[in-house]
C-alpha positions, 0 to 999 in steps of 0.5 A: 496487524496493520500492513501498508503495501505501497509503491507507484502507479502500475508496480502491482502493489493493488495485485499483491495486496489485494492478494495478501490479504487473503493470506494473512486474513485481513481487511482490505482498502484500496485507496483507488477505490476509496477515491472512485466511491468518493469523487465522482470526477477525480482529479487528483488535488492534495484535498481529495487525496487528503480526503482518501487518506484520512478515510483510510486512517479511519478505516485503519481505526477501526480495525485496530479497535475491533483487533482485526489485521488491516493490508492499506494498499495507496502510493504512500508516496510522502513522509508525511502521509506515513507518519500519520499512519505510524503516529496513530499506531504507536502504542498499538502494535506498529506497522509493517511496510512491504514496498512493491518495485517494478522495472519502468518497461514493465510498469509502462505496459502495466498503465496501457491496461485498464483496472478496475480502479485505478485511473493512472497512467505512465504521465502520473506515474512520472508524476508521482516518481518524481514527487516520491520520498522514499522510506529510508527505514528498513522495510521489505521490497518485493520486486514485483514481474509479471509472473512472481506472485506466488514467491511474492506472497511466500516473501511477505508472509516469511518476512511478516512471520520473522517480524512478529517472532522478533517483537515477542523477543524484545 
C-alpha cells in the first residue's frame, strides 16, 4: 500500500505522517529529508525538486517490488508531479491520497519554529499556495491543530480500512 500524505509547508502533514507510518507499519520518506541529504546548499529549483521526487518515485519502486507498505510525505503541490507517482502504480494496487489542511494562523506559528528538515517559511508557504493545484479527486482531508493527531490517525486509518474493504468488493 502506497500513501502520499501532502499539503503545504507548516500544515503538519511531516508530523502525521511520520506518525502514521508507524501505525500502518510502513516505510517513510520525507522529501525534506531527502532534499537535505541531497543538496548541500538548497535552493528550491524545479531541478532539485525534480530530483527529490524522482528519489522519491524510486524509493516508492522499491517498496512495491518487495510488497512493502510506503507513507511519501512532500507538498505534492503540482498535477504533474501526482500523475507521475499514479502512472507508476497502476496495475500495482494504486495510491491513497490523505491531504493535511491547517488554518493560516496556525501554519504561520508553525513556520516561526525550526524542524529538523524543513527549511520553509510562511514566504515559501505563500509560494507554494499560490503555485498549489489542488487534487480534484475524492480523497481524505484532515484538518490538522495543534492538539488533534490522535483523531487524525484513528481518521486515516478508519479511511485507509474502508478503502481497502471497497477494492475487495469491486
Amino acid at each position: 500500500m502506497i500513501v502520499i500524505v501532502f499539503g503545504l509547508p507548516g500544515s503538519g502533514k511531516s508530523y502525521f505522517a511520520s506518525r502514521f507510518a508507524k501505525v500502518i507499519n510502513a516505510g517513510y520518506v520525507n522529501s525534506d529529508k531527502l532534499r537535505k541529504e541531497n543538496f548541500e546548499k538548497r535552493v528550491y529549483s524545479d531541478q532539485e525538486k525534480k530530483v527529490v521526487y524522482d528519489k522519491m518515485l524510486e524509493q516508492m519502486k522499491e517498496y512495491v517490488e518487495q510488497k512493502k507498505n510506503l507513507v511519501l510525505d512532500a507538498t505534492f503541490h503540482k498535477k504533474e508531479i501526482r500523475k507521475m507517482f499514479v502512472d507508476e502504480m497502476k496495475g500495482k494496487g494504486g495510491i491513497f491520497f490523505i491531504e493535511i489542511q491547517a488554518d493560516e494562523n496556525t501554519t504561520r506559528e508553525r513556520l516561526k519554529k525550526p524542524r529538523p528538515y524543513s527549511e520553509a517559511d510562511f514566504e515559501v508557504y505563500k509560494l507554494i499556495s499560490g503555485q498549489n493545484e489542488p487534487l480534484v479527486e475524492p480523497h481524505l482531508i484532515l484538518k490538522s491543530t495543534d492538539d488533534n493527531i490522535d483523531e487524525m490517525l484513528r481518521k486515516a486509518s478508519e479511511y485507509l480500512k474502508i478503502k481497502n474493504d471497497n477494492r475487495t468488493h469491486q
